[in-house]
N, C-alpha and C positions, 0 to 999 in steps of 0.2 A: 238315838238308839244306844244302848247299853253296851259296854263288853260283852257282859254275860250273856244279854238279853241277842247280841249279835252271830254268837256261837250256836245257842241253842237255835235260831236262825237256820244258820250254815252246817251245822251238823247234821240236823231233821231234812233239809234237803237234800245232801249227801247216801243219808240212809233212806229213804223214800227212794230215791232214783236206783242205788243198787237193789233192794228188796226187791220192785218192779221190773229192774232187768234180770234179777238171778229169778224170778220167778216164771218171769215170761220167756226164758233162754235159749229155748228149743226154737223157740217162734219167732227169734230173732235173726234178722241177716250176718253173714261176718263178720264186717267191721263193726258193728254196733253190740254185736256180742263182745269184742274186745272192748269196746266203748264202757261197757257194766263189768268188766275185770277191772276197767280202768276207773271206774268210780269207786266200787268197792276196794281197791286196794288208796286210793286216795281217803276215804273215809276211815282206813286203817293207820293208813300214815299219818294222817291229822290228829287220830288220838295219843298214838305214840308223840307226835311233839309237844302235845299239850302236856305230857306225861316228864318228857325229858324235861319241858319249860319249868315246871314245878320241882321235879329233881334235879337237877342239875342246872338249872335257872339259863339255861341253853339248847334252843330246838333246833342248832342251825347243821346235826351232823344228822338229821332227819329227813333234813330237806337237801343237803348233798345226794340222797340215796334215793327222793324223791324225783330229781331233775332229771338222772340217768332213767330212772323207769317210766316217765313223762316221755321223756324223747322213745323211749323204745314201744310204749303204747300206743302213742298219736304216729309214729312211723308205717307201724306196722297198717292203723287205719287206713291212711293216705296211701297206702299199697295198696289196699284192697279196695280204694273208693279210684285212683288213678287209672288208665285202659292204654295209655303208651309204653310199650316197651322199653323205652329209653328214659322217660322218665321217670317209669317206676323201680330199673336199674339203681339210678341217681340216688333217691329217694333212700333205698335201700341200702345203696353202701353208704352213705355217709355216716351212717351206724359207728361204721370203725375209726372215722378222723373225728368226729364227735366226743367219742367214748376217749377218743387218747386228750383231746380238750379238756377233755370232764377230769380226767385222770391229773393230767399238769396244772388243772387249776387248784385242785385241793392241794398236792404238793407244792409249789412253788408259791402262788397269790395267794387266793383266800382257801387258808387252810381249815380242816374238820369241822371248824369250832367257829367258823365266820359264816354266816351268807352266802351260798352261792349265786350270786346275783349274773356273771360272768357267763357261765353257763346257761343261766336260764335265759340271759337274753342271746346267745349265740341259738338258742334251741328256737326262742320263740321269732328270729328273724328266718331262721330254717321253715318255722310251721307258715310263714306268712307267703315264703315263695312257693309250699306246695296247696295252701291254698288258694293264692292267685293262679295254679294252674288248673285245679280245680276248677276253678270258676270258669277260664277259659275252653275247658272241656265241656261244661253243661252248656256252656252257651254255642260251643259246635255242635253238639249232640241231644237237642231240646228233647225232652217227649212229652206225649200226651196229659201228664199231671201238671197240675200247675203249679208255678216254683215255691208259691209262698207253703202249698202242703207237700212239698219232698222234706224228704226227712235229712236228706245229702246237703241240700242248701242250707236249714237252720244249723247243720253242725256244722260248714262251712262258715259260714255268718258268724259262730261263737269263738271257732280256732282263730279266725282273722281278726274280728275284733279284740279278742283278747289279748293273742299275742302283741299287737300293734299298741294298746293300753301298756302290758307289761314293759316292752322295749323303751317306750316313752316315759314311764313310770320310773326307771330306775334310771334312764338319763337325766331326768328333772332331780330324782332324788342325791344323784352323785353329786350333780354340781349343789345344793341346798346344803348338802353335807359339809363340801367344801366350804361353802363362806358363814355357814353358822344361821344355817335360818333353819326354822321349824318345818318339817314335812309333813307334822300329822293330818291339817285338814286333804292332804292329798294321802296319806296312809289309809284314812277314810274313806275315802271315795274309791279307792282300789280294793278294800274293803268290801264293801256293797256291789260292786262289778266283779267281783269274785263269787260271791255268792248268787248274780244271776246268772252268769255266765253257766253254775253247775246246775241252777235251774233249767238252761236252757236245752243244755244237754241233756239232762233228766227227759225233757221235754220231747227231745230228739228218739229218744228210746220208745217212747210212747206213740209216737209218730211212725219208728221203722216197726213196730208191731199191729199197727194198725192197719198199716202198709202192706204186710206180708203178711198178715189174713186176708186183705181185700182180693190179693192176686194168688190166691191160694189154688 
């Protein structure tokens, strides 16, 4: 697969999934309406980086700006998909230790113009403890659908898998960095699991609409 040919890819799935959630919006649950804010603004972020990448031959103050509204998107989700008071407390303040992370890591480590790579895996080890409670709630609280057609598991399945790829993804990638070995065949593959992961989600969308006409 192509550069180009991989974008056009990952962009048409991007756009397809928001179109289908801004269109079916009304008919969508809460968190999964956040879910299609959440794509759509991601679909907009990625054109702006492709945009800086071309002007300014650097996309990475893009994705600074992406990571904090990543965390504030999939937060606010896991609030609305969580049913413990105390957990979804947690969940919710960690907003402010996060955001001041996010803060000292552009000033102090990887400044505007770098990667925030720092961040995104402090977020995506965050997305992975509230999806392991997640999990632990459906499975105290089973109901009548079956898990492989809830819409809460497959978005479940994507935040954890995902983040647990990224987390790993950029541990492999630091130390490769460090001793001078090539990371693309695995820039590749994060690549391509990036773009189903936003399939999958897509997917999810389609799922909480179908969902919430059934029990209309």
């Amino acid at each position: 697969m192509t550069y180009i040919t991989y974008f056009c890819v990952y962009f048409t799935i991007l756009l397809v999934s928001s179109i289908f959630g801004m269109v079916n919006f009304k008919k969508l649950t809460v968190p999964f309406k956040i879910l299609t804010l959440f794509l759509t603004y991601t679909f907009i972020s990625e054109i702006v980086a492709r945009v800086f990448a071309l002007r300014f031959r650097n996309s990475s103050p893009v994705y600074h700006m992406f990571v904090i509204a990543n965390y504030y998107f999939y937060t606010a989700i896991f609030y609305q998909l969580l049913r413990g008071s105390i957990i979804r407390k947690v969940v919710i303040w960690t907003i402010i230790p996060f955001s001041c992370f996010w803060m000292i890591n552009i000033l102090f480590f990887q400044h505007i113009n770098s990667f925030p790579s720092y961040s995104l895996m402090v977020a995506c080890t965050l997305f992975i403890v509230y999806s392991l409670a997640l999990f632990m709630q459906m499975l105290e609280t089973p109901t009548e659908i079956a898990i492989f057609k809830q819409n809460i598991f497959w978005f479940n399945i994507s935040a954890l898998f995902y983040s647990v790829v990224l987390v790993a993804f950029f541990s492999i990638s630091s130390y490769m960095v460090k001793h001078n070995i090539s990371n693309i065949p695995i820039d590749t593959v994060v690549d391509v699991i990036t773009a189903i992961n936003y399939a999958l989600l897509g997917f999810t969308i389609i799922a909480d609409k179908r969902q919430s006409v059934k029990t209309a």
